[in-house]
N, C-alpha and C positions, 0 to 999 in steps of 0.2 A: 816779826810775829804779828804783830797789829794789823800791817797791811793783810797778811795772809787774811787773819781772823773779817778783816774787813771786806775782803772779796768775796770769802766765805760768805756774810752775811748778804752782800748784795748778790749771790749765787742764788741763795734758798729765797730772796723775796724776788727775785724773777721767778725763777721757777713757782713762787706761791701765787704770780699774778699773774704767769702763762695759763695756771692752772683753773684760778676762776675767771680770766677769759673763756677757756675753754669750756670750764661746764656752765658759765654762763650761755653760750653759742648751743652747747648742746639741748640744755634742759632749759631754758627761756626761748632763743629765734628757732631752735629744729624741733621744740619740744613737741607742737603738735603733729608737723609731720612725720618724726619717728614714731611717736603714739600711732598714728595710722596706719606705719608702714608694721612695727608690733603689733598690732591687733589684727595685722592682715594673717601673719604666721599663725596665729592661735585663733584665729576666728573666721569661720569659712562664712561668706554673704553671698546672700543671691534676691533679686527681683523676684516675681511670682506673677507671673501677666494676669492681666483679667479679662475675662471671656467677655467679649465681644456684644451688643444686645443683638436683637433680631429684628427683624423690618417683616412685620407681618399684613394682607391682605385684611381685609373689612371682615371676612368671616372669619377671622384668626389662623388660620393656614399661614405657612412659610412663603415668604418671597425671598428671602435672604437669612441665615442662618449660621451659627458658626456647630464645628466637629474639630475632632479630633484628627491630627495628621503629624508627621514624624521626619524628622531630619534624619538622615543616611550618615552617619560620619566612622571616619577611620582612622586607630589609633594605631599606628606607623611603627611604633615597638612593640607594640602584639601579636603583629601579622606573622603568618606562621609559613601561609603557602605563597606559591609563587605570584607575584602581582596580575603578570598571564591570564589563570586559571580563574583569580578571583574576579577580573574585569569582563571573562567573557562568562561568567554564573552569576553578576549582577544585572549585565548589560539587557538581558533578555525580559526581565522582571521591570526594569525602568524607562524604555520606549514605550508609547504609545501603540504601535503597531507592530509585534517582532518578527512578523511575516515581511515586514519595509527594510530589505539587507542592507540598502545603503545607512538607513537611520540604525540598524543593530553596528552595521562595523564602527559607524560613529562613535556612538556610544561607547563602543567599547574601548575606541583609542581614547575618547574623552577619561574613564574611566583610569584606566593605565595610567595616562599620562598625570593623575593625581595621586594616585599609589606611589609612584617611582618619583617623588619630587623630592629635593634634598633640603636639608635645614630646618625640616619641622616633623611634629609628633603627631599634631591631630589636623582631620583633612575634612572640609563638609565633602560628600559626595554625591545627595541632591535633597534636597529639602520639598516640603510638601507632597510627602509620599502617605499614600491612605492606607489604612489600618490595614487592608488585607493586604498589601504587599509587600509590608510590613511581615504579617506572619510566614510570607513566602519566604523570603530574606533567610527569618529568623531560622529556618527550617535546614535551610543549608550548614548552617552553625562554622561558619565562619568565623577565627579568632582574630580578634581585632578590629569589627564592623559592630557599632555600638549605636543606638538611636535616644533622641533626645527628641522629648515630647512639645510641638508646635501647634500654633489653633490656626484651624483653615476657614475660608470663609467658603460657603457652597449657597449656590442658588439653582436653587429644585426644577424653575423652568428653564434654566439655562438662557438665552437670548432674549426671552422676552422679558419688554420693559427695561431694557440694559442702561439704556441714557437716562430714564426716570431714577434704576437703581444706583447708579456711581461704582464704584470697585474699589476693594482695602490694595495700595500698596505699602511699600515700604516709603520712609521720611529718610533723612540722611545720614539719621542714628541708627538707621535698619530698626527701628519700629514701624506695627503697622498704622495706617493712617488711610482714612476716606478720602476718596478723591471723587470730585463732580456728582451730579443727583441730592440722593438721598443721602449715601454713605459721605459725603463730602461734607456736606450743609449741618447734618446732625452726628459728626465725626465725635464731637467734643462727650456728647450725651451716650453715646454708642460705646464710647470706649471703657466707660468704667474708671473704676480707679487700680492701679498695680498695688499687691500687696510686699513682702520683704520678708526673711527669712534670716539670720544669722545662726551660730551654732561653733561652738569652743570644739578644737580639736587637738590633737598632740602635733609633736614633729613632726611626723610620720605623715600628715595629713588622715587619721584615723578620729574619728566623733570621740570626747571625752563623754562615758559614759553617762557622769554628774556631773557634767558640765553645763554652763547656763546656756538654754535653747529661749530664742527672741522669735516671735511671729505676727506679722501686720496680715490679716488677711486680705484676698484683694476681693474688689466690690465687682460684681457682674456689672455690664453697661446693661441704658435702658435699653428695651424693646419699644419699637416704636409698632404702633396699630395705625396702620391708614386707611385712608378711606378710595383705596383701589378695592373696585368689583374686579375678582377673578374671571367672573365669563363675560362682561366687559372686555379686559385685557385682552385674554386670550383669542377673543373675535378677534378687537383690532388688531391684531399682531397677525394672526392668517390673512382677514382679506383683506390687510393695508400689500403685504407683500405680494396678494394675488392680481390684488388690481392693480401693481407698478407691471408687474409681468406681462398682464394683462395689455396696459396700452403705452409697455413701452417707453417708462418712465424711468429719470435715472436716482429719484429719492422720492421717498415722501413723510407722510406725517400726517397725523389722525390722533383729535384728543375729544375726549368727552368731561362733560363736568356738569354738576346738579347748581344749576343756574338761581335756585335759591337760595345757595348758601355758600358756592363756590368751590363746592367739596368737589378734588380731581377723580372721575370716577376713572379713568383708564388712559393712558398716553404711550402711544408705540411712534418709531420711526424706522425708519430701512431707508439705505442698508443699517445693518445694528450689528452687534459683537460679542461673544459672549464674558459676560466680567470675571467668572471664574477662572478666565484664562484670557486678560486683557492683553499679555505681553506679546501673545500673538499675532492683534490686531494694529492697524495702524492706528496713530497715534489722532487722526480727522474724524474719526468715528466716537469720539469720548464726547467731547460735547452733543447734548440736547438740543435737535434743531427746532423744537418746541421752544423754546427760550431763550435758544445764542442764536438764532438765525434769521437775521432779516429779510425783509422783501415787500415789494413795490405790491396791493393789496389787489387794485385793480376793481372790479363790481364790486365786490362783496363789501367796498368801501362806503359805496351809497348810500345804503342804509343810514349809517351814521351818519352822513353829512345830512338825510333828507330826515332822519330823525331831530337832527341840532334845527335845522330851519323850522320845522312843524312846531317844536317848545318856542322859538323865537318869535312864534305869530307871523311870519314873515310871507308864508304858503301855507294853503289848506291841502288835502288830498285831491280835492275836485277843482282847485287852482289851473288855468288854462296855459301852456307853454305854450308862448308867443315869436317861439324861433324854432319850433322843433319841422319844420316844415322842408328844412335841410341845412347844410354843414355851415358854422358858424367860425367865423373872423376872429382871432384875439390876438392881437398884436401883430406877430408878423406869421403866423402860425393858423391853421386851420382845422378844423373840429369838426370830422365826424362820425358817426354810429360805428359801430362793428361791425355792421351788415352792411352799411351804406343802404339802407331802407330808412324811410323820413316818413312823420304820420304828424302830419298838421294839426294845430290846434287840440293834440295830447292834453288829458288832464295830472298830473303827478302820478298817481297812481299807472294808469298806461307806460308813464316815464320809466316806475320799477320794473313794472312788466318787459318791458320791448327792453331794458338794461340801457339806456339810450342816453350815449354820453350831451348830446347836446344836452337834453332835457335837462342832466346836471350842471350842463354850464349856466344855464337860466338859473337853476336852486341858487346854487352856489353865489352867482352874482346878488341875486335877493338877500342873503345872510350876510354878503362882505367878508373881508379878510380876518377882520378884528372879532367880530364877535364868534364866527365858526372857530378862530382859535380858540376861544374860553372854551365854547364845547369840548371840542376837542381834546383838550387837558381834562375836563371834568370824566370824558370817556373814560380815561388814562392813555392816552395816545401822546406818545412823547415821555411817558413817566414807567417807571420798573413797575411791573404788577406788584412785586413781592411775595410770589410767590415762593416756597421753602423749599426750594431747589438752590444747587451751588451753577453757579454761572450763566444767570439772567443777563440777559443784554439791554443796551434801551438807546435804540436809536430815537435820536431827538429830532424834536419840530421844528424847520424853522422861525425863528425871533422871530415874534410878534411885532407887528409895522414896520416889518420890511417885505412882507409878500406881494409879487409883482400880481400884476392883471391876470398872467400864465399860468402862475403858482397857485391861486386861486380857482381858476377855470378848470385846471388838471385837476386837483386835489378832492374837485366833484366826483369825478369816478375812479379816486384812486390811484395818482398814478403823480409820483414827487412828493411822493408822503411814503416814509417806510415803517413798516410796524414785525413784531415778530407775532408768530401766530401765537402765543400767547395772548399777547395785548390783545390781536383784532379778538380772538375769543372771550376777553374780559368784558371788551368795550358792547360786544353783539348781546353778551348778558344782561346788560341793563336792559334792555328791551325787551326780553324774555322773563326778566324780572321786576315786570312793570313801574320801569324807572330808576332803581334803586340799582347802585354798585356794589358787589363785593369783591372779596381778595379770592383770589383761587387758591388753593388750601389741599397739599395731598396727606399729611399727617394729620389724623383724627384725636388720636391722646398717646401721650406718654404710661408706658406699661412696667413696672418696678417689682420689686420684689414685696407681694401685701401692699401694695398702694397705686393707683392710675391718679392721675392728671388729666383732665379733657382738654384740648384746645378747642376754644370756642372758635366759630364762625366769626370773623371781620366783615360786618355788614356796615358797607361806607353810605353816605350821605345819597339825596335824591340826583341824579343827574337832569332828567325831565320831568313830565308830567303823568301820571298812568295815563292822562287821555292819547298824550303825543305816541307813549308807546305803545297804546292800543290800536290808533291811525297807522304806525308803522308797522305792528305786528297784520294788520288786515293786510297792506300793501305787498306783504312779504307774501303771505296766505295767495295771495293772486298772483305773483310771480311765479311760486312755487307750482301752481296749478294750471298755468297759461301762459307763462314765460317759455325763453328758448329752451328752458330740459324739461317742459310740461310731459313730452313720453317717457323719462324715467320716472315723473310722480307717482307714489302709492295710492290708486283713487280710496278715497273713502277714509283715510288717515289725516287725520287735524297739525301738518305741518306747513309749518312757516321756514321757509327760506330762499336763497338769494347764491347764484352761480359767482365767480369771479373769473376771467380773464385778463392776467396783466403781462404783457412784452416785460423782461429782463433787459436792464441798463447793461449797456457792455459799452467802454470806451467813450461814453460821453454821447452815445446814442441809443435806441432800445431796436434791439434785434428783431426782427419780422417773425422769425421761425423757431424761436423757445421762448416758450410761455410758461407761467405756473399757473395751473388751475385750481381752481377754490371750491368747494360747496360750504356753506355753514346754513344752520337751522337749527329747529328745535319742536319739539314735538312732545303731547297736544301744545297747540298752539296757547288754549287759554289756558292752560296751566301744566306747566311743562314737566317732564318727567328726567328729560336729558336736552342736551346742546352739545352739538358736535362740529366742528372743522377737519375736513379734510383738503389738503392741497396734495399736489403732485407737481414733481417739477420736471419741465421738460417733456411733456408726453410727446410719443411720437406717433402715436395713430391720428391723433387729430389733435391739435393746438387747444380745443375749445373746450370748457369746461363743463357745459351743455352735455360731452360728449364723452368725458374721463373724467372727471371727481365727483359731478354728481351722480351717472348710475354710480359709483363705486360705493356714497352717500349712504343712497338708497338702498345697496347689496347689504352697508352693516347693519341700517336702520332697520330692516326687515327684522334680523333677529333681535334687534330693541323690543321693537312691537310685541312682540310673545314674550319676552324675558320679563317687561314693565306690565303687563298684563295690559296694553294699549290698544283699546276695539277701533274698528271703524266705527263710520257712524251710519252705515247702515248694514 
C-alpha cells in the first residue's frame, strides 16, 4: 500500500512538472509569438502607402507626378462564368492595341492560363491599370474580378528629359523605389513616409463594430521644384534629335546651365526612353550619358588648358608660337594640325582660332606637367561635379608626376584626358563665370506640405583670374567669329565659343573615321545668360564638328536668343 501511495505521489509531481514545463514553454519562450499569431485572428493590419512627391519644372508645372491606378485581381471561388468567356472580355480592355490580334490572342491565353491555375484563391491579373479602364472592367460586372487601389507614377512629357528624370520601380520587397536621375538620387525625400492601419474583428473576419480601430497616417513625399526651363527642355529634346537625324549620328547629348550659379536649366540625350514604361526599353538607355558617360574631349579642351597657362603668367594672348610653322616631334610621335595647314609665327590667340594642336603643344610645354595638373583639378577635371543626379561617373587624371612628354603634349588639345560632359561643361563655366567655379545644381528647393526649403547655390572658390578669363573669353569670341564654324556664327550675337573634334580610342588606338563632335559656348559673352554643350557621337555626314554640333549649337541657340530677350549688337 505504501509503495502504491508512493508511485501515486511521484505520478502527480511529474505530471505537476510536465505541466509547468509546459506552460512555462508556452506562456514565457512562445508567449510572444502566440500573442502575435492571436492578435493576427482578432486583428486585421495593413500598411497605407504614401503618395509619392512630384518633381516639378521652374514654373511649377509637372514633370513627374503620381495618380491613381488599379491592380486587376481574381478571386478564384467567386468566379461564376467560364474562364473562356471571362479571359477573352478582359483581354480586349488590357492590350495596348486590340486591333494587334497576335497581342489580343496573347493576352488572352495569358489571362486563361491564370484563371484555371490550381491551389490558390486569389490571382493578380495586371496591375497598373488606369482609372478608366478600370470603369470598363467594372461595367461588365464580372463575379469575382476585384480591384485594389495602387499609385502610378505618370510623366506628362513622356520621353523628354527621361535620363534627367530616373523611373519608380519595384525593390525586392515589391516596393516602389527611384531608380537613376532625379527619382533615384532624391528617392528617400520623394517617398514619404507609409502610414498603418489596424482594426479588431470577429471570427468570421467581419469589423467589431466597437472594437478598437488604430491609425498612423502616411505623410505625402516631398515635391521637389527644379530649376529645369520647360521651353529650354522641350527645345533641346526636338532639335537634339533632329540634328542626330540630320547628320547622321548614332547618340547625342545637349545640356544648358545658368553659368552663374550652376542652376541646370535643361538636359536631353537620345536615344532616350520613356520612364513610364521603362520595362520596355533596354536596359543601356537608363543611365545619363550627361554624367556616366565619358570621352576623349578633343578642341573644346583648349580653352582650359590655354586658360590654366594665361592664370600661370606662363603666355600672354599676343604670345608668339615659335613651332607652329609645322608638324612638331614629341618622342617618338608626330603632331600635326587637323587640316594640316601651318601659320608661322601664330600669336595664341590665332592658336584658338585656326584650333591648331601644335600651337597647343607650345601652351602646353610652357605650363609643364605639374602645374596644368593643379589646374586641372581646380577646373574639376578628374573629380565628380556633384551634381544631384544618381549615377555621376568620374573618370580620373592621371597621377600627378608621372606624365610623360606625350601625355603632356596631347592633353593640350584634348586628347588622353577623359572627362564626362558634365565636368567639360562645369570646367567651361569658370570662364563664363569670370573665374569662379560652381556645383551644377538641377533641384531648386524642397516643396512640403506649408513649408519649402531653398537649396542654395554652391558657389566654389576662384579657379583663375577675372583678367585670365577675360583674355580667354575674347580668345573664344574670335574663334567663334573666325574659327573653322565662322559660317554657322550668328553675326551680331555676343557669343563666345570653341568647336571640338576628337578620334574615339578603340583597341589601344583612335579610329580615323568616328569622331565625337563638340560645340560649347555661351552667350552674351560678357555677361552670360546660358552655357550650352552639345556633342554628337559618330556623325556620318562629316566627322567635323565645324560641320555637326556647331550648326546644330547655333539651330538651339537661335531660339535662346528670343526666349533670354538676347539683341544683337547692331
Amino acid at each position: 500500500m505504501l509503495i502504491r501511495l508512493r508511485l501515486i505521489s511521484i505520478f502527480f509531481a511529474f505530471a505537476y512538472l510536465v505541466l509547468v514545463v509546459r506552460l512555462f514553454y508556452w506562456q514565457i519562450y512562445k508567449g510572444k509569438e502566440l500573442s502575435v499569431e492571436a492578435r493576427g485572428q482578432y486583428q486585421a493590419q495593413w500598411s497605407i502607402d504614401a503618395p509619392r512627391g512630384d518633381i516639378l519644372s521652374s514654373d511649377g508645372s509637372w514633370l513627374a507626378a503620381s495618380a491613381d491606378s488599379w491592380l486587376i485581381y481574381a478571386s478564384l471561388p467567386d468566379i461564376k462564368e467560364p474562364s473562356k468567356k471571362i479571359s477573352e472580355q478582359l483581354a480586349p480592355l488590357l492590350v495596348e492595341d486590340p486591333e494587334d490580334k497576335d497581342a489580343l490572342f496573347t493576352e488572352i491565353d495569358r489571362i486563361y492560363s491564370l484563371l484555371t491555375r490550381d491551389n490558390v484563391e486569389w490571382i493578380p491579373i495586371k496591375s497598373k491599370v488606369t482609372p478608366e479602364v478600370k470603369k470598363h472592367i467594372e461595367k461588365l460586372e464580372i463575379s469575382g474580378i476585384g480591384y485594389e487601389l495602387q499609385e502610378a507614377r505618370i510623366y506628362p512629357e513622356a520621353s523628354t528629359a527621361a535620363q534627367l528624370m530616373g523611373f519608380v520601380g519595384k525593390d525586392e520587397a515589391g516596393g516602389d523605389i527611384g531608380y537613376f536621375g532625379l527619382e533615384g538620387y532624391y528617392d528617400v525625400v520623394l517617398s514619404g513616409k507609409p502610414g498603418f492601419k489596424a482594426r479588431e474583428r470577429d471570427a468570421s473576419g467581419i469589423p467589431i463594430l466597437l472594437g478598437t480601430t488604430r491609425e498612423i497616417s502616411a505623410i505625402k513625399g516631398v515635391d521637389l521644384q527644379t530649376n529645369i526651363d520647360k521651353f529650354i527642355q522641350l527645345t533641346l529634346d526636338k532639335k537634339l534629335k533632329e540634328g542626330i537625324e540630320r547628320y547622321g549620328a548614332s547618340a547625342g547629348v545637349a545640356v544648358v546651365m545658368n553659368p552663374k550659379n550652376g542652376a541646370i536649366l535643361g538636359m536631353g540625350a537620345y536615344p532616350s526612353y520613356d520612364p513610364s514604361e521603362y520595362w520596355e526599353f533596354g536596359d543601356e538607355l537608363f543611365n545619363n550619358p550627361v554624367i556616366s558617360n565619358s570621352f576623349e574631349p578633343g578642341s573644346v579642351f583648349k580653352v582650359i588648358v590655354m586658360a590654366s597657362a594665361l592664370d600661370a603668367g606662363v603666355v600672354k594672348p599676343d604670345t608668339i608660337c615659335n613651332i607652329c610653322g609645322g608638324a612638331v616631334k614629341v618622342d617618338k610621335y608626330t603632331i600635326e594640325t587637323w587640316n594640316q595647314q601651318y601659320y608661322p609665327n601664330s600669336t595664341l590667340t590665332d592658336v584658338i582660332v585656326h584650333s591648331d594642336n601644335v600651337g597647343m603643344v607650345f601652351t602646353s610645354r610652357r605650363i609643364g606637367a605639374d602645374i596644368l595638373f593643379d589646374y586641372l583639378e581646380n577646373f574639376g577635371i578628374g573629380k565628380p561635379t556633384g551634381i544631384d543626379l544618381q549615377g555621376e561617373a568620374n573618370p580620373g587624371l592621371r597621377d600627378k608626376g608621372k606624365w610623360s612628354s606625350v601625355d603632356l603634349a596631347t592633353a593640350g588639345f584634348g586628347q588622353g584626358v577623359a572627362v564626362t560632359p558634365i565636368q567639360l561643361l562645369t570646367a567651361v563655366s569658370v570662364i563664363a563665370n569670370k573665374g569662379v567655379k560652381v556645383t551644377p545644381q538641377v533641384v531648386d528647393k524642397l516643396v512640403g506640405d506649408g513649408w519649402e526649403e531653398d537649396i542654395k547655390p554652391v558657389i566654389g572658390k576662384r579657379v583663375i583670374s577675372q583678367r585670365s578669363a577675360e583674355q580667354i573669353t575674347t580668345m573664344m569670341v574670335e574663334a567663334a567669329k573666325n574659327g573653322e564654324s565662322k559660317w554657322t556664327h550668328a553675326r551680331g550675337f555676343r557669343v563666345a565659343g570653341k568647336t571640338g573634334t576628337a578620334q574615339i580610342p578603340i583597341e589601344g588606338h583612335y579610329d580615323e573615321d568616328k569622331t565625337i563632335a563638340s560645340f560649347v559656348g555661351f552667350a552674351p559673352y560678357d555677361n552670360p545668360k546660358f552655357l550650352m554643350l552639345v556633342t554628337l557621337r559618330q556623325p556620318t555626314t562629316s566627322p567635323w564638328a565645324s560641320e555637326t554640333a556647331a550648326p546644330l549649337w547655333y539651330s538651339i541657340a537661335k531660339d535662346f536668343f528670343e526666349y533670354f530677350q538676347i539683341q544683337p549688337e547692331k
